[in-house]
TORGUMAR-741802 format. One record per residue: residue number from 1; residue in three letters; x, y, z of N, C-alpha, C in turn. Coordinates in nm, 4 decimals. Example, Ala and Ser with C-alpha at 12.3 -4.5 7.8 and 13.67 -1.06 7.14 Angstrom:
REM TORGUMAR-741802
PT, i, aa, n.u, n.v, n.w, ca.u, ca.v, ca.w, c.u, c.v, c.w
PT, 1, ALA, 1.3190, -0.5690, 0.7800, 1.2300, -0.4500, 0.7800, 1.3200, -0.3300, 0.7800
PT, 2, SER, 1.2850, -0.2250, 0.7080, 1.3670, -0.1060, 0.7140, 1.2900, 0.0030, 0.7870
END
This chain:
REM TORGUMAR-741802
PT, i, aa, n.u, n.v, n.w, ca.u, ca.v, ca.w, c.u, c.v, c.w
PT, 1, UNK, 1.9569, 0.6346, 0.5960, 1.8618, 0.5240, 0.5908, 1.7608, 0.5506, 0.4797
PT, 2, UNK, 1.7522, 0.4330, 0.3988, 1.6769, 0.4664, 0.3018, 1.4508, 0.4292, 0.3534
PT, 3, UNK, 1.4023, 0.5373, 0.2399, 1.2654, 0.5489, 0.3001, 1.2129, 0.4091, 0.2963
PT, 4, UNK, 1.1265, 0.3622, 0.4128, 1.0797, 0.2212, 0.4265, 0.9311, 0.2614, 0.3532
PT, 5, UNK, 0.8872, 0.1553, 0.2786, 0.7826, 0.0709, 0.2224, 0.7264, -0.0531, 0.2025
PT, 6, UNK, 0.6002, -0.0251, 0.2717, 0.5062, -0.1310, 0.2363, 0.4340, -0.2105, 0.1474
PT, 7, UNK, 0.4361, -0.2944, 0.0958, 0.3085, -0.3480, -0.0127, 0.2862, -0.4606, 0.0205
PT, 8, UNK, 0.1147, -0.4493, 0.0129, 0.0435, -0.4980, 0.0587, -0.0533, -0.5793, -0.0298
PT, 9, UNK, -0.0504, -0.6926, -0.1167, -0.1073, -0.7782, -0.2258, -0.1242, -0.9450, -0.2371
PT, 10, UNK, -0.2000, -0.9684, -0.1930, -0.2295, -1.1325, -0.2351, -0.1724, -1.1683, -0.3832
PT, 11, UNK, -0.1304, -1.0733, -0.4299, -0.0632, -1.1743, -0.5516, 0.0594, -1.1708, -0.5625
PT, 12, UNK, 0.1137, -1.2925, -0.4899, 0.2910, -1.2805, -0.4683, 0.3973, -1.2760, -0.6078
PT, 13, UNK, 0.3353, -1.3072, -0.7263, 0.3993, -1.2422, -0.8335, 0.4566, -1.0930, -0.8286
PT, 14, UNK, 0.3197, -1.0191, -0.8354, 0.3141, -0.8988, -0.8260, 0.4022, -0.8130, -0.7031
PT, 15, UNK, 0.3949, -0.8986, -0.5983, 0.4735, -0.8384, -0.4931, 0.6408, -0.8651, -0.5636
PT, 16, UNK, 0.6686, -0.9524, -0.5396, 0.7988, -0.9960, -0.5579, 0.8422, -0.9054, -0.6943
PT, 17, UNK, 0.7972, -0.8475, -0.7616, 0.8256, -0.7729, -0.9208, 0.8408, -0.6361, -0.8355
PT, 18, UNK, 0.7665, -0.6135, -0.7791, 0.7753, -0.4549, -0.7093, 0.8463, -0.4703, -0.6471
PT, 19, UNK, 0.8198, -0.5391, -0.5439, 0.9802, -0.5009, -0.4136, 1.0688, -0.5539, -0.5135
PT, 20, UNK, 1.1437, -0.6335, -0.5892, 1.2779, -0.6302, -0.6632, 1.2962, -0.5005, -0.7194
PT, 21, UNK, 1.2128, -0.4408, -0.7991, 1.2389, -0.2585, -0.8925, 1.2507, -0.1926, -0.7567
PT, 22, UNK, 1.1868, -0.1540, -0.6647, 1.2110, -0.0436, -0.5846, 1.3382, -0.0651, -0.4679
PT, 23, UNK, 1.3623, -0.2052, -0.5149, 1.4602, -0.1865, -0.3870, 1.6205, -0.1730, -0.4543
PT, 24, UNK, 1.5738, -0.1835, -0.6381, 1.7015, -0.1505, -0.6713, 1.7072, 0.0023, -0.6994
PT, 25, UNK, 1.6250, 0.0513, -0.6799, 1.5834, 0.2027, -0.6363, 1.6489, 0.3036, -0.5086
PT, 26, UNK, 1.7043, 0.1754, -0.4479, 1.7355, 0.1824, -0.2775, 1.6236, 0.2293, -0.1856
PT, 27, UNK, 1.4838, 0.1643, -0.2032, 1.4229, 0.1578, -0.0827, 1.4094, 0.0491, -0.0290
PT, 28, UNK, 1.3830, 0.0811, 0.1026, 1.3941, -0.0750, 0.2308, 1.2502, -0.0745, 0.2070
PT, 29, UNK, 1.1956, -0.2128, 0.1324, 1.0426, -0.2425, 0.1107, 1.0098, -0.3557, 0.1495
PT, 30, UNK, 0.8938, -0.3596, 0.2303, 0.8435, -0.5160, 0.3288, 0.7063, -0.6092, 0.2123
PT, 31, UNK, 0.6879, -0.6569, 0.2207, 0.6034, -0.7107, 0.1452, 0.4333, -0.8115, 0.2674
PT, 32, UNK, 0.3722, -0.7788, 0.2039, 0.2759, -0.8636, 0.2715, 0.1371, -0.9051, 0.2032
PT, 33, UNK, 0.0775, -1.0456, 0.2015, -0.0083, -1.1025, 0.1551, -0.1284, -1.1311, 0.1970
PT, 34, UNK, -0.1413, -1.0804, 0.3170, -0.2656, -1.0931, 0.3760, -0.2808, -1.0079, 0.5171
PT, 35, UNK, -0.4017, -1.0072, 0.5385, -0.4271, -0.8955, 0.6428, -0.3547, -0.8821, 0.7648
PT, 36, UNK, -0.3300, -1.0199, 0.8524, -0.2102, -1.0270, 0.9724, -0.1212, -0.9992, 0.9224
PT, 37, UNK, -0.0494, -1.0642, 0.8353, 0.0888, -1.0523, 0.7711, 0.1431, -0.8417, 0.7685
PT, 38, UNK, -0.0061, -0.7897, 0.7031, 0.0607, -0.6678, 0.6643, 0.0125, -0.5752, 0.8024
PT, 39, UNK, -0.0942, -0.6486, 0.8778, -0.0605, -0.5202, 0.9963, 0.0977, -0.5440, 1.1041
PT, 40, UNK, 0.1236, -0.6736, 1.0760, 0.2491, -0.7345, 1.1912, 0.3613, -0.6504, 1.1337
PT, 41, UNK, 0.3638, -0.6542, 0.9721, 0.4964, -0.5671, 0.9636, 0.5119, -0.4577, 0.9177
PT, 42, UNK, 0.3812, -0.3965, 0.9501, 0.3584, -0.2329, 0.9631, 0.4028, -0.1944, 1.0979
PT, 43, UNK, 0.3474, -0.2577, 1.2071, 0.3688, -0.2186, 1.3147, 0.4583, -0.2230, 1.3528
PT, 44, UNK, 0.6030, -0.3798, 1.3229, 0.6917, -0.4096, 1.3201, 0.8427, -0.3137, 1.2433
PT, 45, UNK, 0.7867, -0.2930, 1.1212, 0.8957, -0.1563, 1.0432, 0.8416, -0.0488, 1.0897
PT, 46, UNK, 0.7495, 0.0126, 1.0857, 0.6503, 0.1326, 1.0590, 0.7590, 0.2307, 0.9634
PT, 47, UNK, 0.6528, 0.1471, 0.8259, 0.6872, 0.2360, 0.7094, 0.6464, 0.3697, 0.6871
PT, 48, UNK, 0.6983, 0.4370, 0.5627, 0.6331, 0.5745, 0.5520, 0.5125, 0.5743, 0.4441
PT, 49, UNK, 0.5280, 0.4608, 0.3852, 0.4183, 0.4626, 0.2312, 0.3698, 0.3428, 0.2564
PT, 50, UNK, 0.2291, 0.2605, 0.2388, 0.2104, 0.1922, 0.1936, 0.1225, 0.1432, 0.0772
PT, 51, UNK, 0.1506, 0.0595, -0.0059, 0.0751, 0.0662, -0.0748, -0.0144, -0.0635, -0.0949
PT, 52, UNK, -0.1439, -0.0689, -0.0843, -0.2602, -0.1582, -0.0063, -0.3431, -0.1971, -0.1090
PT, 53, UNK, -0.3571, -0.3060, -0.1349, -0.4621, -0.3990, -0.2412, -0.6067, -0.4058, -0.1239
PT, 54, UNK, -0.6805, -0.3635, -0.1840, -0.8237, -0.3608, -0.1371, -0.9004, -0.4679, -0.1040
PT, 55, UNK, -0.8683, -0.5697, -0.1499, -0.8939, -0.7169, -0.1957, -0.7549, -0.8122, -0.1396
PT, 56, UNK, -0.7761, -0.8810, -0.0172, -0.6859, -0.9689, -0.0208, -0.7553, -1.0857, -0.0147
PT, 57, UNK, -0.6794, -1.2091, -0.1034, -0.7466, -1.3498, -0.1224, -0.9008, -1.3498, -0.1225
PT, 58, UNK, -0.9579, -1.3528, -0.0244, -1.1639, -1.3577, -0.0848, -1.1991, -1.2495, 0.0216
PT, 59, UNK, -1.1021, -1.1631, 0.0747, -1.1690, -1.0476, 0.1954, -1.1326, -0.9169, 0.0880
PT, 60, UNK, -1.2448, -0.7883, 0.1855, -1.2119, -0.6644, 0.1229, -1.1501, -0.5978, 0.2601
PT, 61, UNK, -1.1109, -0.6574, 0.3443, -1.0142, -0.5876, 0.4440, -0.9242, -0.5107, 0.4301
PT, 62, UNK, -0.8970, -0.4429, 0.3041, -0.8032, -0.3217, 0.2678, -0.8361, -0.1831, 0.3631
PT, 63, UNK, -0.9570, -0.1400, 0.3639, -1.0225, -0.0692, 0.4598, -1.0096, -0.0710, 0.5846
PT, 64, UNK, -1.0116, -0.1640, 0.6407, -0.9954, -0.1957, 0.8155, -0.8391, -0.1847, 0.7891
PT, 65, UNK, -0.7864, -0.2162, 0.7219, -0.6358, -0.2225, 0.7502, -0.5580, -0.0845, 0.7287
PT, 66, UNK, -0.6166, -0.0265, 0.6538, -0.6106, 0.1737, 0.5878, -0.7039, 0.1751, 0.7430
PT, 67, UNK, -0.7656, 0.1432, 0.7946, -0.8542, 0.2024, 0.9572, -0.7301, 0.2067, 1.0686
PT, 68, UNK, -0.6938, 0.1148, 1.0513, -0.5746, 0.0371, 1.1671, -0.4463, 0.1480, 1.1291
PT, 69, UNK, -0.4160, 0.1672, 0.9769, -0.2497, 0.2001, 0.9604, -0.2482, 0.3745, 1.0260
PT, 70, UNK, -0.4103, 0.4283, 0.9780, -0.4300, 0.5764, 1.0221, -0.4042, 0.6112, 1.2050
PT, 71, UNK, -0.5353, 0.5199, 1.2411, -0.5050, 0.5196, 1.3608, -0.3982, 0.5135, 1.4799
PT, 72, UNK, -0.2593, 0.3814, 1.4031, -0.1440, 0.3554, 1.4768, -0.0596, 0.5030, 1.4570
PT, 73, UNK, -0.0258, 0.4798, 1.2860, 0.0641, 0.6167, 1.2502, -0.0382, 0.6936, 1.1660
PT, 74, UNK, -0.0880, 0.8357, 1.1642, -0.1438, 0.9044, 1.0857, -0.0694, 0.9646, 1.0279
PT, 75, UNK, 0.0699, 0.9714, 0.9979, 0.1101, 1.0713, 0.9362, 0.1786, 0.9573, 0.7786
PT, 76, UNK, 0.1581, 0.8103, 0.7997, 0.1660, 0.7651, 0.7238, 0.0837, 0.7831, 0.5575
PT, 77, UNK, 0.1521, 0.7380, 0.4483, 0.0920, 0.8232, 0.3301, 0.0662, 0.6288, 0.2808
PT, 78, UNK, -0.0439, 0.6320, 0.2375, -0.1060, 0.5309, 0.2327, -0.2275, 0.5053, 0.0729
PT, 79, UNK, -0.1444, 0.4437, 0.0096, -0.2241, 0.4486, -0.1368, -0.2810, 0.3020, -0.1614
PT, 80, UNK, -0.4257, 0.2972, -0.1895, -0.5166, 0.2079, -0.1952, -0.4966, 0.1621, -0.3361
PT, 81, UNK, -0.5268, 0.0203, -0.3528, -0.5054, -0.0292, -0.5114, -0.5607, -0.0922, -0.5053
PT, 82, UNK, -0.6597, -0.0807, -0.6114, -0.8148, -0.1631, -0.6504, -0.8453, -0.2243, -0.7870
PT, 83, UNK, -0.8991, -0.3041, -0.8036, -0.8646, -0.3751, -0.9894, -1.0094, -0.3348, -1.0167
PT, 84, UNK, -1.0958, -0.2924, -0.9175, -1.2405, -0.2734, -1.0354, -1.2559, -0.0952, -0.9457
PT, 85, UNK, -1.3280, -0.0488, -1.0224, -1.3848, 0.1079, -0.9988, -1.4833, 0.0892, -0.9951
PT, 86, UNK, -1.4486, 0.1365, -0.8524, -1.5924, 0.1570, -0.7091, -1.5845, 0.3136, -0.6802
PT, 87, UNK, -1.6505, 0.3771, -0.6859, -1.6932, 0.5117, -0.6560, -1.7099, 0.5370, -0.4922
PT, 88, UNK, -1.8088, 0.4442, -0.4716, -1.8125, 0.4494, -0.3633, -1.7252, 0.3870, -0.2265
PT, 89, UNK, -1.7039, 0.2880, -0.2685, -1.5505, 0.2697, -0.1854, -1.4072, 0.3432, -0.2165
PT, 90, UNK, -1.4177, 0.3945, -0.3376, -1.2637, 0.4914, -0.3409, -1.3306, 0.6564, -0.2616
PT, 91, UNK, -1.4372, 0.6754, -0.2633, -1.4427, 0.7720, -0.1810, -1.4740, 0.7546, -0.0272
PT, 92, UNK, -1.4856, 0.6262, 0.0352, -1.4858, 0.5842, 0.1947, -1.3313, 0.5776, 0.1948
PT, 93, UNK, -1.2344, 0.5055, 0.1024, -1.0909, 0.5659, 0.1572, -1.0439, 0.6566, 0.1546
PT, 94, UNK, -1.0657, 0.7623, 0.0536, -1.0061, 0.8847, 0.0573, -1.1169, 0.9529, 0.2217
PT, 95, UNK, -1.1810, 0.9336, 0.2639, -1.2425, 0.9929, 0.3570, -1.1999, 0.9156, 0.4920
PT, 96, UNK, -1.1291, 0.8101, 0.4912, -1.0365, 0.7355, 0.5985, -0.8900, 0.7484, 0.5987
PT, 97, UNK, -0.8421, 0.8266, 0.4918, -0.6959, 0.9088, 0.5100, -0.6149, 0.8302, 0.3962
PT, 98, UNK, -0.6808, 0.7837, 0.2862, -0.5804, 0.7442, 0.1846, -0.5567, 0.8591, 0.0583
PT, 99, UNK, -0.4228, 0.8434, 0.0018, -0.3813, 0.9517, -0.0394, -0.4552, 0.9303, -0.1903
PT, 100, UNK, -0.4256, 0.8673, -0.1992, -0.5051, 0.8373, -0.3273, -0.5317, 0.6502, -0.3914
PT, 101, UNK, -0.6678, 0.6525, -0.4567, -0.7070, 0.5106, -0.4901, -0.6213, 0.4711, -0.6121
PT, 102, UNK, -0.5439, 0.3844, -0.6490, -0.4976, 0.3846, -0.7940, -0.5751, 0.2247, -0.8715
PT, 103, UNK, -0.5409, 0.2526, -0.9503, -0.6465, 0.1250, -1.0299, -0.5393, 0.0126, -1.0775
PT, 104, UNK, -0.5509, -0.0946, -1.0510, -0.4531, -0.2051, -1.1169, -0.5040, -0.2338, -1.2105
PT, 105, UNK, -0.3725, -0.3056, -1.3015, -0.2380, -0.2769, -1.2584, -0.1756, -0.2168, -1.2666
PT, 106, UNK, -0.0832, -0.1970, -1.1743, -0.0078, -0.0404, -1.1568, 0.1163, -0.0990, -1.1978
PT, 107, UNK, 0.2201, 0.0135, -1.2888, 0.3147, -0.0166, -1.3538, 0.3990, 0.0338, -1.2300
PT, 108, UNK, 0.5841, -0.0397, -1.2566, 0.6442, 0.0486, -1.1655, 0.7132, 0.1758, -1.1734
PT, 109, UNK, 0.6885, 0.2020, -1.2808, 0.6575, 0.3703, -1.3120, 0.6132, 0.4481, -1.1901
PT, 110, UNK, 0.4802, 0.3976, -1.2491, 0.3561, 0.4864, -1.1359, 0.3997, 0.4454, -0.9595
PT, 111, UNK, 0.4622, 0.3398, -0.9482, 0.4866, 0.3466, -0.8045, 0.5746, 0.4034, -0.7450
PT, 112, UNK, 0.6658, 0.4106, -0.8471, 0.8141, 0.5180, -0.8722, 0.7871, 0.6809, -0.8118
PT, 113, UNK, 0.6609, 0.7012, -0.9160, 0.5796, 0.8055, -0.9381, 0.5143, 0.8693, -0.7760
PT, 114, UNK, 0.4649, 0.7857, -0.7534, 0.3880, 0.7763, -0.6233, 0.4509, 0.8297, -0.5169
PT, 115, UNK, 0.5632, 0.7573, -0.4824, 0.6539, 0.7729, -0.3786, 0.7063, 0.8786, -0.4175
PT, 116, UNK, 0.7460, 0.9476, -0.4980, 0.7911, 1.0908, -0.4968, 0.6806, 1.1768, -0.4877
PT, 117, UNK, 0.5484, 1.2014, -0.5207, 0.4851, 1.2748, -0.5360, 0.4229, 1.2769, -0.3539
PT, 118, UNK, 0.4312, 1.1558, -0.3084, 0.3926, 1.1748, -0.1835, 0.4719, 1.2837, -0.0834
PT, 119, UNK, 0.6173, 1.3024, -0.1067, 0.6763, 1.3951, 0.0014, 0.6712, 1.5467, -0.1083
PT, 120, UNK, 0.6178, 1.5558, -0.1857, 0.6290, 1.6851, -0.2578, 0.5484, 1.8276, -0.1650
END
């Protein structure tokens, strides 16, 4: 079974470009656009990675939802993606169990990147 992944982005361009590269990658990847959407099919797959836009549509509920993914599964590896640099909110997630903040836009290189460096 190949490793399950999450992404988590109000901009369905952007989703749909990622899950097409990684799933010709052979990972099983869920997609979600807003805050119900991505806790229903976290809880629903329970992936091993997700990767979480900080900002969905006009909320910053990336946080409560990195609150929620720790709490259900903690052993989940969970990377925050933010388009402006906040100091202080990339250090309230890394202090709520995210592996690391990355800055958009993220190429699929770096997500390539990501997902391997997470089981290293």
């Amino acid at each position: 079974m190949s490793l399950k992944i999450l992404i988590v982005d109000d901009e369905v361009d952007v989703l749909e470009f990622q899950r097409c590269y990684l799933q010709r990658r052979k990972y099983q990847v869920f997609t979600a656009f807003n805050t119900p959407k991505a806790l229903e099919v976290f809880n629903k797959e329970s992936p091993s990675i997700v990767f979480l836009d900080l900002r969905l549509e006009t909320d910053t509920r990336g946080l409560e939802i990195l609150e929620e993914i720790k709490k259900t599964k903690p052993d989940t590896v969970v990377f925050l993606l933010n388009g402006i640099i906040d100091k202080e909110i990339q250090d309230k997630a890394l202090v709520l169990g995210a592996k690391e903040v990355l800055h958009k836009p993220i190429t699929n290189e770096v997500l390539e990147n990501k997902i391997k460096e997470a089981f290293l």
